[in-house]
N, C-alpha and C positions, 0 to 999 in steps of 0.2 A: 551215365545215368545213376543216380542214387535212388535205390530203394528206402524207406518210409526205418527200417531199423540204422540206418547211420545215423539218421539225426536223434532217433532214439535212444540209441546210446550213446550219444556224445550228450542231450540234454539230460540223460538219467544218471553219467557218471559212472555208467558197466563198467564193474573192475575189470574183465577182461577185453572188453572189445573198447572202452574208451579213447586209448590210444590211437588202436588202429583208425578210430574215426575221427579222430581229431587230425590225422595225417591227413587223411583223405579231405577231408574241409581246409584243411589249411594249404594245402593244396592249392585250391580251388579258389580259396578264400586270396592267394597270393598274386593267381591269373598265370602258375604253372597249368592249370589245364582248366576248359570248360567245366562244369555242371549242369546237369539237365535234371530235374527232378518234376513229379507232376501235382495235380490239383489233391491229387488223391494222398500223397506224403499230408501235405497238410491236413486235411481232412483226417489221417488218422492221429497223427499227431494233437492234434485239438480236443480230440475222443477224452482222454484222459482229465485234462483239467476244466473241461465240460460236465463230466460225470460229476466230477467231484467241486462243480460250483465256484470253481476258482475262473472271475471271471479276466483278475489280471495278469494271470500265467499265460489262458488263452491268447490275450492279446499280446504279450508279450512273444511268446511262440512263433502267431504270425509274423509280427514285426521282425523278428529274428529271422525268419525264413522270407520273406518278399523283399528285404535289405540285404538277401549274405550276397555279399561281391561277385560277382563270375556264375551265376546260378540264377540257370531261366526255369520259370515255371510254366510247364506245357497243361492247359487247359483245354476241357475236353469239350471236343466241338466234334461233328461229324465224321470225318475224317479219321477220327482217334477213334471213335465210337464202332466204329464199321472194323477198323482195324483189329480193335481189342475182341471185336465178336468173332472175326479170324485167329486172335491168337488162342483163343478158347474154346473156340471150335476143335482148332490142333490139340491141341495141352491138357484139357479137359481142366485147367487151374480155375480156382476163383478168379470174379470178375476185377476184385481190386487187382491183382496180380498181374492178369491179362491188360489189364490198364497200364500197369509201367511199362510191362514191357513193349505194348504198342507203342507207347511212346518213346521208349527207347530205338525203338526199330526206326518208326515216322521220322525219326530227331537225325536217324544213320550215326549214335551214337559207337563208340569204340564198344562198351562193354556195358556192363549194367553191376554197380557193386551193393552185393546181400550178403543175405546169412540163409536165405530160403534155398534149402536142399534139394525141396521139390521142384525147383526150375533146371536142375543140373539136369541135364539129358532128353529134352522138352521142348529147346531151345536151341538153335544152333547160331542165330546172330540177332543180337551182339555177343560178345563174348563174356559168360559171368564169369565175374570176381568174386568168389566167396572170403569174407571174411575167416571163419574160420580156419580157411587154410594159411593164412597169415597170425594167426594170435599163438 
């Protein structure tokens, strides 16, 4: 499962975490490993050149993200919705949050890869990947 900051910094060009995220995508991108990512990645990612009136970044963004190879987008329907008000029940995180990682649970993903600190100890499966402990 990718958290909403991978694709972030791999489209922002993060000096420091760029790399790490480009591994991870290309990865993925290769069909070395699955990708699970959800409605809510896009949704955040879109935020941005929404705000700022770029309407062909936005579309471009999507198209980047409902094309990248090996990379399902889990959409939220009942199921996920019920789930995430359990994980947030537990966790007391935001509902975005509570969102992936419902859906990383729903998915029986291996792990969920972030940079969010507040999920370390909240969370016991799937297993987080922090970025940071790799840059």
């Amino acid at each position: 499962m990718l958290d909403t900051m991978v694709f972030s910094y791999h489209l922002s060009n993060h000096p420091r975490y760029a790399p790490l995220s480009a591994t991870v995508l290309e990865a993925i991108e290769s069909g070395e490993t699955m990708g699970l990512t959800s409605t809510i990645t896009i949704a955040e990612l879109l935020t941005v050149p929404a705000q700022s009136g770029l309407r062909r970044a936005l579309q471009e963004y999507e198209l980047y993200l409902t094309h990248f190879p090996n990379l399902r987008i889990v959409t939220l329907d009942l199921a996920l919705a019920r789930e995430a008000a359990l994980v947030r029940a537990d966790t007391r995180l935001r509902m975005p949050d509570a969102i992936q990682i419902a859906a990383a649970q729903l998915a029986n993903a291996d792990g969920i890869v972030t940079n969010d600190k507040r999920w370390v100890g909240r969370i016991t499966q799937p297993t987080i990947v922090l970025l940071d402990d790799y840059a």
